[in-house]
C-alpha positions, 0 to 999 in steps of 0.5 A: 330335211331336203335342201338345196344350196344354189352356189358351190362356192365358199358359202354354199360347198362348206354350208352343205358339206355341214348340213348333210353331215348333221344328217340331212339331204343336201343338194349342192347346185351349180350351172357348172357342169364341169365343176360338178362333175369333179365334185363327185369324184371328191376333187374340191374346187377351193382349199378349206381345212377338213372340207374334203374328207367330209365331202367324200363322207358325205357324197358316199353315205348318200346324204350329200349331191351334187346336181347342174339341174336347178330345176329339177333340185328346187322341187326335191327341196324344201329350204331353198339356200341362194348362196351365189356371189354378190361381187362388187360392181366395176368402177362402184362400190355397190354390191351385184345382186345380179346372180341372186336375183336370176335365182330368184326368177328360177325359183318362181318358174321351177317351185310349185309347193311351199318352200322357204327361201333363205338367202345365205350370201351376203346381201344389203337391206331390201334384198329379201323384200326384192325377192319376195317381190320377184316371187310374188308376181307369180305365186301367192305368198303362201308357197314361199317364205324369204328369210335372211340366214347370214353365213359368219364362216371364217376361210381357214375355220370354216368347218368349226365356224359352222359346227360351233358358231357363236350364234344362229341368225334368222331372219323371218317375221314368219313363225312356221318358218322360224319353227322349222330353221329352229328345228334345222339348227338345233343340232347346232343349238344344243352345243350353245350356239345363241338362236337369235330371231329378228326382221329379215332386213336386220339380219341383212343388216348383222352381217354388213355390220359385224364385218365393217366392225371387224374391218375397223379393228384391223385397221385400228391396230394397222395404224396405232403400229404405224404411231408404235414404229414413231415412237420406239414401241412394240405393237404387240404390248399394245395388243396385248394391253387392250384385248385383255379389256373384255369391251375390247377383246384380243381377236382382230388386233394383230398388226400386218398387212391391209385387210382382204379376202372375199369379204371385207374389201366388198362388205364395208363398201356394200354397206356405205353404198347402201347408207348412201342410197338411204342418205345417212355418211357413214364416215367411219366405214369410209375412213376405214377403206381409205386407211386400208387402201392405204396400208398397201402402199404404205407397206411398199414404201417400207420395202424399198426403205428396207433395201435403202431404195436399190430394188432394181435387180433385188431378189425379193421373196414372197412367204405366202400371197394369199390373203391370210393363212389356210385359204387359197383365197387371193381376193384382195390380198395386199401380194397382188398391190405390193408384187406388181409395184416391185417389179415395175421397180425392177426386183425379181420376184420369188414365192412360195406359197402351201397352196400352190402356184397361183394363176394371179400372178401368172401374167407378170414377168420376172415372178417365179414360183418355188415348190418348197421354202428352201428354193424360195429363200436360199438366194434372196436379197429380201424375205417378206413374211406376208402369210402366217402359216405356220410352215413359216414360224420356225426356219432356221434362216441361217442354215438355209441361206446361201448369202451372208447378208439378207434382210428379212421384213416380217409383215406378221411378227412371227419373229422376235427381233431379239432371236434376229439380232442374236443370229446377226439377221437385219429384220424389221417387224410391224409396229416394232 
């Protein structure tokens, strides 16, 4: 099939990567020339594992393209992808549709034959009925369909999120478009994915829903570690205890830092926003975001109890600042809250991250970049795992170490505090 993914970022590079390598024509679009340009020379814009290879296999069998001409790339097409960013406003909890909707207009301008319209950002309910709105003014409904697609890629698992999802979601009450997105994913279906056809506005809906619920469990655990630290209890028992409980499940309930990324900071505030505008408190999903916001500082509070309260002058070091492991992404990661606060402390700050220097952290002084873990924590006061690569799971501190007495604060547990106090390491855990 020909299609077309407006949007090269997260959701629409790795989405199209992967369709064109189940064999399909894909072009990938963006108003960036610059970003396009490096696109066809294989230089990917952000860290995913696995994306390159087969952006470079693909772009070279010819079954994948990168094009700034929207135009000229909806009329090659015959399922049209809308996967632009949907941010949060400033100063509102609201999602901008901003992007999605001046895709739209282009689309009424440039389509002239029949083509599906899928929205793969993620989007609040009534988006799809806005779109076929803007469409409609100009173009019989016969010439477009708008259907619901929700992406459920995880940064990090991308590539094996979209080759074995757990299910296919679609959302059209329009049987030749549900034929033909059947017949797009079957491919995918024929591995056990569950196709799951429904409204449009429900599978809007799905996607709000399931990250809200999965924030929820984050936050869950984040707090139940707070009541284990009171109480002389390992947060990882509990864990343990709960997930093997099948109406639980164990995945999202490890206790660490708050929740960020591109998508449950601004997902679980779209969500309350839109049952808002319908008049319905979802008080759950608003107590969520305030623990989460909370954990930050929390956390923070615990650093300086760590150093007794003396961060002035205290070399501090940062394993990882991205928001979880194998992304680059720094998007509402708890780095930027706890950094900024330390410094204002007056500790200098020291990190190393597996994806680089980050431009985040730039603007602030005493914050030094190391290349490799060894320069990182060699001379530090404080080591903060705040990332859980798995560069960072097996250190021999006590051979890296140039000081005698060094704290290390494991926000992931990677550790165990046994294994600490037998090398004589002061170390505190999560939940622990």
């Amino acid at each position: 099939m020909k299609l077309c993914m407006i949007g090269t970022g997260y959701v629409g590079l790795v989405s199209g990567v992967c369709f064109a390598d189940l064999g399909n024509d894909v072009i990938c679009v963006d108003k960036n020339s610059e970003k396009i340009e490096k696109l066809k020379k294989g230089i990917i814009p952000i860290y995913e594992p696995g994306l390159e290879e087969l952006v470079k296999k693909n772009f070279k069998n010819k079954k994948l393209f990168f094009s700034n001409n929207l135009r000229e790339s909806i009329n090659k097409s015959d399922i049209i992808f809308i996967c632009v960013g949907t941010p949060t406003k400033k100063n509102s909890s609201e999602a901008d549709l901003s992007q999605v909707y001046d895709v739209a207009k282009e689309i009424k301008k440039s389509s002239s034959r029949f083509k599906i319209i899928i929205t793969k950002s993620t989007v609040p309910v009534t988006t799809g009925d806005k779109i076929e709105k803007i469409l409609s003014k100009k173009k019989s409904k016969k010439l477009f369909s708008v259907v619901s697609n929700p992406e459920f890629l995880r940064e990090g698992e991308a590539i094996r999120d979209f080759s074995y999802p757990d299910r296919i979601v679609i959302g059209t009450n329009d049987l030749r478009s549900n034929r033909i997105l059947k017949n797009l994913y079957m491919p995918l279906i024929s591995k056990g994915a569950k196709y799951i056809n429904t409204s449009r506005r429900a599978a809007e809906l799905i996607k709000y829903a399931s990250n809200a619920f999965l924030a929820t469990k984050i936050t869950f655990i984040n707090e139940i570690a707070n009541l284990c630290e009171k109480t002389n209890i390992n947060v990882e028992d509990i864990s343990i205890g709960m997930g093997l409980d099948k109406r639980i499940g164990s995945r999202f309930l490890r206790a660490g830092p708050a929740y960020g990324g591109s998508c449950f900071p601004k997902d679980t505030k779209a969500i309350t926003k839109t049952a808002d505008d319908f008049k319905i408190n979802l008080t759950l999903i608003k107590s969520v975001i305030k623990s989460n916001k909370n954990r930050s500082l929390l956390l923070l509070k615990r650093i300086f109890g760590t150093l007794n309260g003396k961060v002035k002058n205290k070399k501090i070091c940062f394993l990882g600042v991205t928001f979880k492991a194998n992304t680059d992404d720094m998007r509402d990661s708890s780095s930027l809250i706890m950094i900024p606060s330390l410094i204002k402390k007056g500790a200098i700050i020291n990190y190393y991250d597996p994806t680089g220097k980050k431009q985040e952290l730039n603007k602030y002084k005493n914050v030094s970049f190391s290349k490799d873990i060894k320069s990182a924590i060699s001379k530090a006061d404080l080591i903060i795992i705040h990332t859980e690569w798995n560069d960072f799971k097996s250190i021999n501190f006590k051979s890296i170490m140039k000081k005698k007495r060094f704290i290390i604060y494991d926000m992931r547990n990677i550790y165990s505090r046994m294994k600490m106090k037998k090398d004589n390491i002061k170390y505190y855990g999560v939940g622990k």
